[in-house]
C-alpha positions in Angstrom: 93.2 87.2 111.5 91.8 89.5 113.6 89.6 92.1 112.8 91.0 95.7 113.6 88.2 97.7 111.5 87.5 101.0 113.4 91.3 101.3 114.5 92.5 104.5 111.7 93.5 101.7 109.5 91.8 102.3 106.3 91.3 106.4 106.6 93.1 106.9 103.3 95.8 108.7 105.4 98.2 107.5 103.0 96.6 109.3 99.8 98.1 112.9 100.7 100.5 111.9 103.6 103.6 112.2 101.2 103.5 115.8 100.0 104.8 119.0 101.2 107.4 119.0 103.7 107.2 115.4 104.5 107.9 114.4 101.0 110.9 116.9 100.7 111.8 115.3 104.3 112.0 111.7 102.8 113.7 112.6 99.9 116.7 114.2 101.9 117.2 111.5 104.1 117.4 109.3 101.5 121.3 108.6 100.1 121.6 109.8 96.3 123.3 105.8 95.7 120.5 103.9 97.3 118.3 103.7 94.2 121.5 102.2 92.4 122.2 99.5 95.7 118.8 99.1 95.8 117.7 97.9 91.7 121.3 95.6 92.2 119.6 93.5 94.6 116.3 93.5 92.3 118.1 93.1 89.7 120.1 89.9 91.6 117.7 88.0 93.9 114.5 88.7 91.2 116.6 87.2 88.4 115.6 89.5 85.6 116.0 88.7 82.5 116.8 91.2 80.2 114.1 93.4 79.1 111.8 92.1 81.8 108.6 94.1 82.4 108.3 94.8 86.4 105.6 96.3 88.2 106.6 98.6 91.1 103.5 99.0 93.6 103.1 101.2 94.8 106.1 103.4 93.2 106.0 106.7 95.2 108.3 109.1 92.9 109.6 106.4 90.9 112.7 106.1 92.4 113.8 102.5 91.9 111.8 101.9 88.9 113.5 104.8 87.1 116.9 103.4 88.0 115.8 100.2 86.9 114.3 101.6 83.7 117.6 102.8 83.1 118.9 99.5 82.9 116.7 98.6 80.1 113.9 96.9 81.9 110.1 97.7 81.1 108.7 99.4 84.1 105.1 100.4 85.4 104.7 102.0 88.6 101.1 102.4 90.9 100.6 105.0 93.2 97.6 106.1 94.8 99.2 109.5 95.4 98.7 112.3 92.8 101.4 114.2 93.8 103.9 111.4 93.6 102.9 110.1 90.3 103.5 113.5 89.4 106.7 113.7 90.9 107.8 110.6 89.1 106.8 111.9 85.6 108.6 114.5 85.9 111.8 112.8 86.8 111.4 109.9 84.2 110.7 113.2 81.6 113.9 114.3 83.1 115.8 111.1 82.4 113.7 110.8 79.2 112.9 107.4 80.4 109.7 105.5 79.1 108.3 104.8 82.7 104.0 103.7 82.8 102.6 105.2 85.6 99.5 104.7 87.1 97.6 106.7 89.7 95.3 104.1 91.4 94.6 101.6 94.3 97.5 98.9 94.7 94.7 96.6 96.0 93.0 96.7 92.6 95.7 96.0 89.9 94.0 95.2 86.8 96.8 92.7 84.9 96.7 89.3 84.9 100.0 87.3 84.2 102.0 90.7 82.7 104.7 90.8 84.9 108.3 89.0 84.7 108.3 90.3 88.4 106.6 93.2 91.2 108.4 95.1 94.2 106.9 96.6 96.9 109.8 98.7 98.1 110.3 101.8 100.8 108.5 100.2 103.3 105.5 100.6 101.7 103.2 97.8 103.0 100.7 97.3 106.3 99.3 100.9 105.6 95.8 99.1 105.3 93.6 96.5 107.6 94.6 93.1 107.6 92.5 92.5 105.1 93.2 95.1 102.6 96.4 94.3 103.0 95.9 90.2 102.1 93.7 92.0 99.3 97.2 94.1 98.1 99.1 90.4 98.2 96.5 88.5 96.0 96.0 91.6 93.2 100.2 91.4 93.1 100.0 87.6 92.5 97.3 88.0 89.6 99.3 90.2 88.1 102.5 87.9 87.8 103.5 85.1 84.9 103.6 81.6 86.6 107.3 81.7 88.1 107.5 85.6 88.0 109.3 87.3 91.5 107.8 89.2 93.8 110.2 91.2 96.6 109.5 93.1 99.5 111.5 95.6 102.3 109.9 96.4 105.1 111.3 98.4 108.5 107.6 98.6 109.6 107.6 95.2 110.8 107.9 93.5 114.8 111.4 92.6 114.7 112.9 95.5 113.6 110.7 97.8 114.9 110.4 97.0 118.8 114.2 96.7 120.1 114.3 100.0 119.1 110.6 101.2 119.7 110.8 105.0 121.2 107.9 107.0 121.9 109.1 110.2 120.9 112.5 111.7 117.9 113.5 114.6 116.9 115.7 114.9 113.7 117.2 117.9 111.4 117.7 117.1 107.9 117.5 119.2 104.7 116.8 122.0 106.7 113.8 120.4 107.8 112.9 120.4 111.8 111.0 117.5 112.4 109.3 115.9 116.0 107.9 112.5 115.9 105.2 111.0 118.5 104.7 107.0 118.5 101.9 105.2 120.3 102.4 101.2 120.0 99.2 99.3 120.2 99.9 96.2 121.3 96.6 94.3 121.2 95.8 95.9 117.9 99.1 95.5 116.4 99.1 99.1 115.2 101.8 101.8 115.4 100.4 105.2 115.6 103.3 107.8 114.1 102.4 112.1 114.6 104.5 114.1 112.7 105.0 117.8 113.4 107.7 119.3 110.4 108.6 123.1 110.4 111.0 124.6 108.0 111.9 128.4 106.9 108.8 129.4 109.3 105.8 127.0 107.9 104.9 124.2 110.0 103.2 120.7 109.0 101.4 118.1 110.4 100.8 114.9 109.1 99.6 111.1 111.2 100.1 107.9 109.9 99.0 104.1 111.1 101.3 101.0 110.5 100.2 97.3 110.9 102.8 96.1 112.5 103.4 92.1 111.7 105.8 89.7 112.9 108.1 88.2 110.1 105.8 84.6 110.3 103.1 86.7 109.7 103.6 88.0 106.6 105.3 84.7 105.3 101.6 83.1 105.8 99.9 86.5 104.2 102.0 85.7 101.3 101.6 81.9 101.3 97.8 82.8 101.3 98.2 84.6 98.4 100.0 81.8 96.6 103.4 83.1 97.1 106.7 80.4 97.6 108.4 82.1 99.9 112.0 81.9 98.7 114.5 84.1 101.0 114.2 86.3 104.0 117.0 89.1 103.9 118.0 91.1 106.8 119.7 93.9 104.3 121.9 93.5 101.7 122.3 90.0 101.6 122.4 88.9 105.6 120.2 86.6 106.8 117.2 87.9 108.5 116.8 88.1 112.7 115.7 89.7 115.6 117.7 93.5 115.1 118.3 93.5 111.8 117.3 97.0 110.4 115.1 95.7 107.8 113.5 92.7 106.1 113.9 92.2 102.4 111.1 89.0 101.6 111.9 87.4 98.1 109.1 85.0 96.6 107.7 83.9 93.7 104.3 82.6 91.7 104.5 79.0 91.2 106.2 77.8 87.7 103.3 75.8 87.0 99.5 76.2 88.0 
């Protein structure tokens, strides 16, 4: 793999990015059923038994893994965001659901063999370097039973991403004004996103830095790691290609090791 040290990867740009206007941004944009649509499909293609104990890493404000809690399932969520473990207390307090949360590193998950399965959902992964990310993939495996699930959505990734790559958006929701900038770096694989938000008079400004991998790359990232890769989704329950508007990876720990 190559080495893209030096590049903004690894600036910890991620520890504060969702907060503030950018958090309340996400959250409106969001549909008030996709939680529900979303912990179906978990609930479907990760074949959970009942009462199974799933890690959601890294959790942001608990959204699935509440509505999944709610089903009866044992949840713990990681986040290496204060404010959204915060956030995701509150809510679970709110639906006086027993959530574990965790405020720490998702590349330094301390279980071993604890989980029936793990989701990385919200397009939560290539935030890192190559290699911190192939570190993220291997702490998930440790942390699964031989045979557990592991399941991933990702927009943030080559074939989604670049037949509809614009440099510049603008967008309104919840109020919220918001101009986005994109630089594509091709060599490094790296999408550089600049956000400027304003709303009621206060302006934000947050940057971000996506590893952008093709589809065959992160099938051998998680066969690295151990992982059977078991379906590739290009949404619900389409079959991944070129265009789809996501990529939904399901795979699992081998039954016997």
């Amino acid at each position: 793999m190559p080495d893209d040290r030096g590049q903004d990867e690894d600036t910890g740009w991620w520890r504060n990015h969702f907060s503030g206007i950018l958090l309340d941004l996400w959250q409106s944009i969001v549909p008030t059923d996709q939680a529900a649509r979303d912990a179906d499909f978990l609930q479907a293609e990760c074949r959970l038994p009942p009462g199974a104990k799933i890690l959601d890493v890294p959790c942001g404000d608990g959204r699935v893994a509440l509505e999944l809690a709610g089903r009866g399932f044992r949840l713990v969520g990681v986040d290496i965001a204060a404010g959204l473990i915060r956030e995701a207390r509150r809510r679970a307090e709110q639906r006086r659901l027993d959530v574990e949360l965790h405020e720490a590193d998702m590349r330094c998950l301390p279980w071993e063999r604890e989980f029936d399965a793990a989701f990385c959902w919200g397009d939560s992964f290539g935030y890192m370097d190559d290699a911190g990310n192939q570190q993220f993939l291997a702490a998930v495996h440790r942390t699964l039973r031989p045979g557990g699930r592991w399941a991933m959505e990702m927009q943030m990734i080559a074939e989604v991403l670049l037949p509809r790559y614009r440099g510049e958006g603008t967008g309104e929701a919840g109020g919220i004004q918001v101009r986005i900038q994109r630089a594509y770096d091709a060599r490094q694989g790296r999408l550089r996103v600049e956000y400027a938000l304003s709303r009621d008079g206060n302006e934000e400004r947050r940057t971000a830095s996506y590893r952008i991998y093709t589809c065959a790359e992160v099938c051998r990232m998680l066969e690295r790691a151990g992982f059977v890769i078991d379906r590739l989704y290009g949404g619900a329950r389409e079959s991944f290609q070129i265009g789809s508007d996501r990529l939904r990876v399901v795979a699992a720990r081998q039954p016997k090791e």
